[in-house]
C-alpha positions as protocol buffer text, in pm:
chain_id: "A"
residue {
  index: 1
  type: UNK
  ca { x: -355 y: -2352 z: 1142 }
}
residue {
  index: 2
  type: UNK
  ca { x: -498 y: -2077 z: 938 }
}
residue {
  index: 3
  type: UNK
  ca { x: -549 y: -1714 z: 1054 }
}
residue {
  index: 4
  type: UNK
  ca { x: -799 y: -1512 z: 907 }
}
residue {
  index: 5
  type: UNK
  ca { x: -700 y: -1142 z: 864 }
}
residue {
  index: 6
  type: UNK
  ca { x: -1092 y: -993 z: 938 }
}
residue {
  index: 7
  type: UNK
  ca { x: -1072 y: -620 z: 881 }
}
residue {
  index: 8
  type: UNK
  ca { x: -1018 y: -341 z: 1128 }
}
residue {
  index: 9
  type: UNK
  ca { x: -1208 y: -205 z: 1426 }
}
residue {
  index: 10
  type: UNK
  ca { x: -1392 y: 38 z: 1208 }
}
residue {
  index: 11
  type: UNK
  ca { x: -1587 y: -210 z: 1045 }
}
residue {
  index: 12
  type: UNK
  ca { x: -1871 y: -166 z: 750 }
}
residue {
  index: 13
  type: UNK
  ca { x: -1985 y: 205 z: 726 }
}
residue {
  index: 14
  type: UNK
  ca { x: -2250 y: 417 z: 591 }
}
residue {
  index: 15
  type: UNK
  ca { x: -2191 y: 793 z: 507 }
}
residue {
  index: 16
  type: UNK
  ca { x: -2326 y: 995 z: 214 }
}
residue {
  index: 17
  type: UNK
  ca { x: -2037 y: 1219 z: 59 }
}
residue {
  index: 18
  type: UNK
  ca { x: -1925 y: 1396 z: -293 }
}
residue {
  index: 19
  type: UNK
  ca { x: -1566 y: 1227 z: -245 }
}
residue {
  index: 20
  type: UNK
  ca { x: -1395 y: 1010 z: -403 }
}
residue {
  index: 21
  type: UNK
  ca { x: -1594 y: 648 z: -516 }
}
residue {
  index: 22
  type: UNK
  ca { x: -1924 y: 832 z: -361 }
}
residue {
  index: 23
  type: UNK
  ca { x: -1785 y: 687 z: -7 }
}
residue {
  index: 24
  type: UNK
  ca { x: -2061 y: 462 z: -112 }
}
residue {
  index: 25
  type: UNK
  ca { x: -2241 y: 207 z: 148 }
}
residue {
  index: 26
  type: UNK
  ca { x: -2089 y: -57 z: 288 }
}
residue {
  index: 27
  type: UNK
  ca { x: -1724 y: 49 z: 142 }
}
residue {
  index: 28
  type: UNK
  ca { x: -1390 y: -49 z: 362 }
}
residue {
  index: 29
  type: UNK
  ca { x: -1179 y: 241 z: 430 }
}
residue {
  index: 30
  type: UNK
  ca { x: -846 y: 294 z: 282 }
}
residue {
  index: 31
  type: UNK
  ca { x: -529 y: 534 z: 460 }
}
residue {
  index: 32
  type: UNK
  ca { x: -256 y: 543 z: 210 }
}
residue {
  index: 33
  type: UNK
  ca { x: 86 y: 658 z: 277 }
}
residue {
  index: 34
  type: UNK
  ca { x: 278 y: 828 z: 23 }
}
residue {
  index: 35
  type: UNK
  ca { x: 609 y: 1006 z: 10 }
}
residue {
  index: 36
  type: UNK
  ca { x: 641 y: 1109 z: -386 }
}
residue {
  index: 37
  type: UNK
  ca { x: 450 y: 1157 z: -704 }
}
residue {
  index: 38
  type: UNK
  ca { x: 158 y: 917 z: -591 }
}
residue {
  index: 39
  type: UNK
  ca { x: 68 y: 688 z: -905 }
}
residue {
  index: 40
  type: UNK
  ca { x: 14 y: 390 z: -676 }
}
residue {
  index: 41
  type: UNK
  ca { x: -226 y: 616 z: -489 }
}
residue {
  index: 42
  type: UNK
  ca { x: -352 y: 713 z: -814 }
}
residue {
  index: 43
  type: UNK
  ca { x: -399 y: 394 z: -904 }
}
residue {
  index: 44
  type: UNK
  ca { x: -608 y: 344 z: -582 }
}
residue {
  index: 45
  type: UNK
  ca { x: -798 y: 660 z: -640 }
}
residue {
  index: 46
  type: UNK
  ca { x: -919 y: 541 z: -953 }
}
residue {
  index: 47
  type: UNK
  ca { x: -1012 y: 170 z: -877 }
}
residue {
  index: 48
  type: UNK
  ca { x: -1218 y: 341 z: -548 }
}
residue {
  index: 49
  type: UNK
  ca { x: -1411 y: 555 z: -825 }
}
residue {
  index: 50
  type: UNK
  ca { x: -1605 y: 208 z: -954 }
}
residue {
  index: 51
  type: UNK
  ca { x: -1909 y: 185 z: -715 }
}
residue {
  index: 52
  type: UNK
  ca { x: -1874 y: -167 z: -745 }
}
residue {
  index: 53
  type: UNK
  ca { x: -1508 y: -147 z: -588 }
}
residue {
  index: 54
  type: UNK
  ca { x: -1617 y: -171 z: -220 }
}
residue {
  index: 55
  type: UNK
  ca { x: -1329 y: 34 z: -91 }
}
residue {
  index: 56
  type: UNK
  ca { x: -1309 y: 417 z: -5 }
}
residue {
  index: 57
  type: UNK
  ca { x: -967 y: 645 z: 30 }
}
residue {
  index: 58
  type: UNK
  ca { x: -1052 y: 832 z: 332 }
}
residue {
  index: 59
  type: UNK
  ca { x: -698 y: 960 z: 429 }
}
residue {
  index: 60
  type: UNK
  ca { x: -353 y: 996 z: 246 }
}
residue {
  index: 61
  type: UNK
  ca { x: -68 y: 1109 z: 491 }
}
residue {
  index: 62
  type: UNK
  ca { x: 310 y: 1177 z: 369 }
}
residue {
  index: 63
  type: UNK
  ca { x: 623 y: 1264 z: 535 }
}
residue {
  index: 64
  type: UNK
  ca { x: 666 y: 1587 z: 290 }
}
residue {
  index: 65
  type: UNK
  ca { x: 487 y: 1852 z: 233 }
}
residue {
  index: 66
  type: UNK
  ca { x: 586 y: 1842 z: -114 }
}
residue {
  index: 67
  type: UNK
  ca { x: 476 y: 1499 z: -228 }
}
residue {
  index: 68
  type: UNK
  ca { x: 265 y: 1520 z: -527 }
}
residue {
  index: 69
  type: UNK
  ca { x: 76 y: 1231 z: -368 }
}
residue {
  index: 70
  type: UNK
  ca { x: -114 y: 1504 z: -194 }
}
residue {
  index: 71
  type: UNK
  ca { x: -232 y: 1680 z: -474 }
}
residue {
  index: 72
  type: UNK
  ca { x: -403 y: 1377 z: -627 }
}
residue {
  index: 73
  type: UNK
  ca { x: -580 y: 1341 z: -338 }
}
residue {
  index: 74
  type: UNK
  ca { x: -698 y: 1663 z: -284 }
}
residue {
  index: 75
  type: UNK
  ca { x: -823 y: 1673 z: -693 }
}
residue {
  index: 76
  type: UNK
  ca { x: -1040 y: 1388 z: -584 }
}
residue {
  index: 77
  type: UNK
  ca { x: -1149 y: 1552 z: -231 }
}
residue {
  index: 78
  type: UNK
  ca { x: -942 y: 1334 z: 3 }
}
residue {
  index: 79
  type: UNK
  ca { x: -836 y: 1437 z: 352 }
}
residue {
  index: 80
  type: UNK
  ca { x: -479 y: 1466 z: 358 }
}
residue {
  index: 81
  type: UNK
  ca { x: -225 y: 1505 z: 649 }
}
residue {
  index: 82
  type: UNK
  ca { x: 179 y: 1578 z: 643 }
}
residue {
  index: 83
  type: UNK
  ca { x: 396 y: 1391 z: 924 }
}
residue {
  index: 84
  type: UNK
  ca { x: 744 y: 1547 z: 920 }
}
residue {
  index: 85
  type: UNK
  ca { x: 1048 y: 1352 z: 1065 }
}
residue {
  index: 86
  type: UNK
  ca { x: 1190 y: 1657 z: 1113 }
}
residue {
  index: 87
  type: UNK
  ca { x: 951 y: 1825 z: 1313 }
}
residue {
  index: 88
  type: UNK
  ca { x: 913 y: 1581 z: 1587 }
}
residue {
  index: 89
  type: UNK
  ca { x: 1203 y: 1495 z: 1854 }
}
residue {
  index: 90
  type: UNK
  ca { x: 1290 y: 1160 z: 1785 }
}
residue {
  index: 91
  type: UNK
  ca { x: 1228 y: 849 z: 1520 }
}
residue {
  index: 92
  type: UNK
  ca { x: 977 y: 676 z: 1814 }
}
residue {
  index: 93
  type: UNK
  ca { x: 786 y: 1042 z: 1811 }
}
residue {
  index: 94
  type: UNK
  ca { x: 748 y: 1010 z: 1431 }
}
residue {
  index: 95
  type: UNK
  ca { x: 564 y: 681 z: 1445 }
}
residue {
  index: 96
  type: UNK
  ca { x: 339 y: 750 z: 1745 }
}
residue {
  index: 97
  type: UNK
  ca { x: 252 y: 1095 z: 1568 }
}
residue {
  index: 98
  type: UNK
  ca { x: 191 y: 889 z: 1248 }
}
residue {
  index: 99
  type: UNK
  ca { x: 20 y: 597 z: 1416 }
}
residue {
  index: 100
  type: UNK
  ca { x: -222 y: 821 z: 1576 }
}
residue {
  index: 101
  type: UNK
  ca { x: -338 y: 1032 z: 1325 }
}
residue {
  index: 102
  type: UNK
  ca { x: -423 y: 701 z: 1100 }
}
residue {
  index: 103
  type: UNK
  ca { x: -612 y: 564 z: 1435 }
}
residue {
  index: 104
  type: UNK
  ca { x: -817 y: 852 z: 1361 }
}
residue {
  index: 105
  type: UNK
  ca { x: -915 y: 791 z: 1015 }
}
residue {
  index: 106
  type: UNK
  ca { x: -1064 y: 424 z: 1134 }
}
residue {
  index: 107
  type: UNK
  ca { x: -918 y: 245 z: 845 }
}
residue {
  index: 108
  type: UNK
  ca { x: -965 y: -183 z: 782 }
}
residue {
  index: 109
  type: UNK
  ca { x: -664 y: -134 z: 538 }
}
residue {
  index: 110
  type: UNK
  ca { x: -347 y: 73 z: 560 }
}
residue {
  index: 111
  type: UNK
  ca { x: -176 y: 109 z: 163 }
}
residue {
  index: 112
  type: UNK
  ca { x: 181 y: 205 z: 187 }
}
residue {
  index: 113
  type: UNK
  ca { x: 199 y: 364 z: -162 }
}
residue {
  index: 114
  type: UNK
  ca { x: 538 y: 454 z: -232 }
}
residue {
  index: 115
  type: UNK
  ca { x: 597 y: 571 z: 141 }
}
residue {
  index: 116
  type: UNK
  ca { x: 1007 y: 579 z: 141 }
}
residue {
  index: 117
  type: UNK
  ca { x: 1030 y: 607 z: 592 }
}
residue {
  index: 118
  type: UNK
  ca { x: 1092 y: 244 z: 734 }
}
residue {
  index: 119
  type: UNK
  ca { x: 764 y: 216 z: 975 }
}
residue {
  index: 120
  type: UNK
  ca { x: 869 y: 138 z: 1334 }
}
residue {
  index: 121
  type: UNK
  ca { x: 680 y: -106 z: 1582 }
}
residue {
  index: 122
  type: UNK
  ca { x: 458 y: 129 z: 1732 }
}
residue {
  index: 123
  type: UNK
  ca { x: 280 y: 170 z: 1404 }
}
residue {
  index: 124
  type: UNK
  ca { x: 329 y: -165 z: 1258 }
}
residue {
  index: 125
  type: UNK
  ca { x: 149 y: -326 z: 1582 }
}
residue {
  index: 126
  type: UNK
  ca { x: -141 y: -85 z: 1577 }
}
residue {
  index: 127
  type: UNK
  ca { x: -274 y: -271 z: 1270 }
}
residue {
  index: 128
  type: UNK
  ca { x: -185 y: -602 z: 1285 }
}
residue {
  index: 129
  type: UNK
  ca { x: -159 y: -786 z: 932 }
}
residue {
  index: 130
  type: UNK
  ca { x: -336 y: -486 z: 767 }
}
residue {
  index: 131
  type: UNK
  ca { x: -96 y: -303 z: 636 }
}
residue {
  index: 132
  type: UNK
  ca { x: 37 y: -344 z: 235 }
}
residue {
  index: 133
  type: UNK
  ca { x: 317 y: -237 z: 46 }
}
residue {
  index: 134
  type: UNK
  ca { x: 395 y: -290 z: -337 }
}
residue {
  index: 135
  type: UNK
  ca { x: 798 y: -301 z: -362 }
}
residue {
  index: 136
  type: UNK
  ca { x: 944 y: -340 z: -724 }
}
residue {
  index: 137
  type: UNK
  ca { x: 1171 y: -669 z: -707 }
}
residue {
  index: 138
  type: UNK
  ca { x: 1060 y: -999 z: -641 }
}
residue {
  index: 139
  type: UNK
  ca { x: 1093 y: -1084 z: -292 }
}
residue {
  index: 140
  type: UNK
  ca { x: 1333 y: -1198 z: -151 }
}
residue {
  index: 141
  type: UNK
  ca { x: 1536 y: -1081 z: -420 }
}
residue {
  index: 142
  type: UNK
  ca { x: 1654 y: -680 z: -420 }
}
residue {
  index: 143
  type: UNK
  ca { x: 1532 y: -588 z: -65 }
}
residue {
  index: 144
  type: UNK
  ca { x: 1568 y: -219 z: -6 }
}
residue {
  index: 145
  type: UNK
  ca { x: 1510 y: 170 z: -122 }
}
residue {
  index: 146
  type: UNK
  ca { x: 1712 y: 86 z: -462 }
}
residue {
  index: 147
  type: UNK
  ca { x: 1574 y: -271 z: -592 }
}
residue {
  index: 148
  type: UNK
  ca { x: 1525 y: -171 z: -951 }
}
residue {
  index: 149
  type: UNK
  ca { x: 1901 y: -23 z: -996 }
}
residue {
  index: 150
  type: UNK
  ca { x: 2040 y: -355 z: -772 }
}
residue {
  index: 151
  type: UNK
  ca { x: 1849 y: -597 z: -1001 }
}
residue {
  index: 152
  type: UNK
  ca { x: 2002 y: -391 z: -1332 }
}
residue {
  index: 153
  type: UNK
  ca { x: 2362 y: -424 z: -1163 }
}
residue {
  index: 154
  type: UNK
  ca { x: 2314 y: -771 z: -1088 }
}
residue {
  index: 155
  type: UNK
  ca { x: 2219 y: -847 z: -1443 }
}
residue {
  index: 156
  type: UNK
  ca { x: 1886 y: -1028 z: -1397 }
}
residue {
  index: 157
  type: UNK
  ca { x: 1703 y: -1166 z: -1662 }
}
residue {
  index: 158
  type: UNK
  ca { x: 1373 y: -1082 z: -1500 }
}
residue {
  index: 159
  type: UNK
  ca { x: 1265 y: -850 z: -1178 }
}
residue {
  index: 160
  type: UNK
  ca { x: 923 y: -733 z: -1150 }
}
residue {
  index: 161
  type: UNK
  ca { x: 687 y: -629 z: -816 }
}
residue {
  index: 162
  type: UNK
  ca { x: 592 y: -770 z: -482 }
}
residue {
  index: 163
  type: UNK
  ca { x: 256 y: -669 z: -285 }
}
residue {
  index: 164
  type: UNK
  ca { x: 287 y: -824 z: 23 }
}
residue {
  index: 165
  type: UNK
  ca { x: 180 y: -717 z: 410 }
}
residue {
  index: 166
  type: UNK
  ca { x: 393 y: -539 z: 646 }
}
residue {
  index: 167
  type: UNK
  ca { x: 502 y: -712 z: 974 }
}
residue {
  index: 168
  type: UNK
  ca { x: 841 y: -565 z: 1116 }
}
residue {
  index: 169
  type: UNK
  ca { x: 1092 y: -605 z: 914 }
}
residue {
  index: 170
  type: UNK
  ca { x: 1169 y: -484 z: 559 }
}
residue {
  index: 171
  type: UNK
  ca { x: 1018 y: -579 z: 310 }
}
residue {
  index: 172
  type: UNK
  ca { x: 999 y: -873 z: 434 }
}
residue {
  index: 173
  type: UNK
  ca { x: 625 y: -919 z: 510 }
}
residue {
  index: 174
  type: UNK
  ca { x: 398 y: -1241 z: 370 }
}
residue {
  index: 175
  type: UNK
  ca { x: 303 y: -1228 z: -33 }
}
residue {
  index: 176
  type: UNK
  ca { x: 15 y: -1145 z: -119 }
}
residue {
  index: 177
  type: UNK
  ca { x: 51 y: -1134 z: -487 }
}
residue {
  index: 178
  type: UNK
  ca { x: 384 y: -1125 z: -743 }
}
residue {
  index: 179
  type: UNK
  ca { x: 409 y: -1012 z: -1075 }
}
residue {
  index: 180
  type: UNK
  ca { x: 706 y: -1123 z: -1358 }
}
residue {
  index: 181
  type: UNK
  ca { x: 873 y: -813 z: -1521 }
}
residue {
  index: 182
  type: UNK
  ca { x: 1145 y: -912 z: -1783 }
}
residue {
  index: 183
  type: UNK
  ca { x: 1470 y: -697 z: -1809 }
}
residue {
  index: 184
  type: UNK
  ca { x: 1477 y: -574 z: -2180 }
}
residue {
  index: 185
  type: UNK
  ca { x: 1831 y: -492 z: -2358 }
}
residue {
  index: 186
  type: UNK
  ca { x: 1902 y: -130 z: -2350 }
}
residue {
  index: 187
  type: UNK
  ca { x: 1682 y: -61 z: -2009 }
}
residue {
  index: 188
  type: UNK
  ca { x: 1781 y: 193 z: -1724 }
}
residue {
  index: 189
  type: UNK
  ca { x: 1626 y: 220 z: -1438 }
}
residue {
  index: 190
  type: UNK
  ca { x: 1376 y: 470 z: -1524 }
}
residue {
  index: 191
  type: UNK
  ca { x: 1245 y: 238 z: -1831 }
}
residue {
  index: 192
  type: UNK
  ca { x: 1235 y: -63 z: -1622 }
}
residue {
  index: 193
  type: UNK
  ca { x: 1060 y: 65 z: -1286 }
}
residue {
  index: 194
  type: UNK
  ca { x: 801 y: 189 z: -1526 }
}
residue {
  index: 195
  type: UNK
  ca { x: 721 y: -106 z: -1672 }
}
residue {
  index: 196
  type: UNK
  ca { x: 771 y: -226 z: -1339 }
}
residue {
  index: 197
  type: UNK
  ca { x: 509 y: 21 z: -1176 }
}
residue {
  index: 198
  type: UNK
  ca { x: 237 y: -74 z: -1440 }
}
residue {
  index: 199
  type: UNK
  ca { x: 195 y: -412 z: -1276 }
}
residue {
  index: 200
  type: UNK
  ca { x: 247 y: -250 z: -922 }
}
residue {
  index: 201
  type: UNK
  ca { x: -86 y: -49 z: -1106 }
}
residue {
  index: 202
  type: UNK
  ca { x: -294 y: -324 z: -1134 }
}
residue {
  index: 203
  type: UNK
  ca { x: -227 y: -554 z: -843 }
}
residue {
  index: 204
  type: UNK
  ca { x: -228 y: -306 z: -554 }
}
residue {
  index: 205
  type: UNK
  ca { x: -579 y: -215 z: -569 }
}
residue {
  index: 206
  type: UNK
  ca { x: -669 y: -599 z: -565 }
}
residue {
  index: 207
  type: UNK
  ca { x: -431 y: -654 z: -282 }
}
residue {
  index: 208
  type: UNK
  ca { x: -586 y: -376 z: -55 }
}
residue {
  index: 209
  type: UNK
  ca { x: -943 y: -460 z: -144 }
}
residue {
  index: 210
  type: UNK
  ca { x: -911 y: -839 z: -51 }
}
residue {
  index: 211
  type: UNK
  ca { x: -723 y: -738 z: 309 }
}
residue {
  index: 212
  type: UNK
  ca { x: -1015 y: -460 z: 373 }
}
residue {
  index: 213
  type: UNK
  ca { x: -1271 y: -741 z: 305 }
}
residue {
  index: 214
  type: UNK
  ca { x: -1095 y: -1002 z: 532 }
}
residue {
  index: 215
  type: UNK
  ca { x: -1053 y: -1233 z: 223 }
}
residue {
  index: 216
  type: UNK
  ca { x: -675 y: -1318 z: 365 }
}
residue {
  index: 217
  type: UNK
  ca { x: -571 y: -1555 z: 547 }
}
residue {
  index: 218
  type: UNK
  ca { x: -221 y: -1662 z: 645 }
}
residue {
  index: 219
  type: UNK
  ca { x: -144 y: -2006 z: 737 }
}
residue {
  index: 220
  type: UNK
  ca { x: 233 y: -1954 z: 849 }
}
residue {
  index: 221
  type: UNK
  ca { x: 381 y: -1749 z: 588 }
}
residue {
  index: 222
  type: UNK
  ca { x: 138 y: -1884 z: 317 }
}
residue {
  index: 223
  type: UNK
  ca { x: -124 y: -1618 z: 221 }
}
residue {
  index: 224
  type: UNK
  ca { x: -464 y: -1789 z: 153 }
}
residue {
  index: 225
  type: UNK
  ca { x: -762 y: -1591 z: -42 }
}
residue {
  index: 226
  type: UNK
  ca { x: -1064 y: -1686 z: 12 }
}
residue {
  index: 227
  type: UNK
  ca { x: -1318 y: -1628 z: -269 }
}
residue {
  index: 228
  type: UNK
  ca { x: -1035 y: -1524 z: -521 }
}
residue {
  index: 229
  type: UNK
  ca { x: -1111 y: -1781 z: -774 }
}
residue {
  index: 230
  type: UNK
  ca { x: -871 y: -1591 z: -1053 }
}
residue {
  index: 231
  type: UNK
  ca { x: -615 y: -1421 z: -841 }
}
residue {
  index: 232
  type: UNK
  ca { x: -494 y: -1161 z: -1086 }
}
């Protein structure tokens, strides 16, 4: 039997603001989690702008106080949070710190957007089936923080990017969407996880917006989309 994936607690919402997408009427609200440069979040950002979009950014939240992620948000007047390992006792600490402060922010979606800390229970099971994460291999292939450089090793003919939700284990949530990137002679790493990253670009934004809408359903490890007549 099918399971539809309705959004969170938080619901439909009305607020007038200058931020990002005009936090227009109506729009589903977005956390993202980001540990680096942020041009997933970008991506987000930009797709959020369109008042047609239906989706709103309200929080981005990263695990260093350096992550350029937080700079695009702020540019585009996004509250923004740092969670530090480091500054909390233990790994258990972490998450409840995390999964509290993104309780706060009331969001039907949570993006992972580049966000390199493996997300314990606590957090996982605080948003059931609403959370998403772009990783760039295709899944099941190239599991883990180094997928592009394993799929060069390995000598693939083709790698590319998985969106998919977050249960908990790694990366190894249902699909939600899959993208083809070929291996070209004479790539590294850098040149292939940027062509890789382009498609990461234009699916993620579809991916969230369809799980904030409740558009997903999963029927065992099948992902269903209702009213996605051309998935992308």
């Amino acid at each position: 039997m099918a399971a539809s994936l309705g959004p969170g607690a938080a619901g439909r919402w009305r607020e007038a603001s200058d931020g990002v997408g005009g936090l227009v009427a109506d729009s589903r609200r977005v956390a993202v989690l980001v540990s680096g440069q942020g041009s997933n979040l970008q991506a987000l950002i930009d797709a959020a702008a369109d008042p047609g979009s239906g989706v709103c950014v309200v929080l981005v939240v990263s695990d260093r106080a350096d992550a350029y992620g937080l700079e695009r948000a702020r540019r585009a007047g996004i509250e923004t949070a740092v969670v530090r390992l480091e500054d909390q006792p233990d790994r258990p600490s972490f998450d409840r710190a995390l999964r509290d402060l993104v309780v706060r922010a009331r969001p039907d979606v949570v993006c992972l957007a580049g966000f390199m800390r493996i997300l314990g229970p606590e957090f996982v099971r605080a948003f059931p089936n609403r959370i998403v994460n772009t990783h760039p291999s295709l899944l099941p292939a190239f599991r883990g923080a180094h997928a592009v450089r394993d799929a060069l090793a390995y000598g693939v003919r083709v790698t590319g990017c998985t969106i998919h939700l977050v249960d908990e284990e790694v990366d190894h949530g249902p699909v939600l969407f899959q993208a083809v990137v070929p291996v070209q002679d004479g790539d590294d790493e850098r040149s292939l996880h940027q062509r890789i990253k382009l498609e990461e670009h234009r699916l993620l934004p579809v991916a969230v917006r369809l799980v904030a809408e409740g558009r997903v359903r999963l029927d065992g490890r099948r992902v269903r989309l209702d009213g996605e007549r051309n998935p992308p």
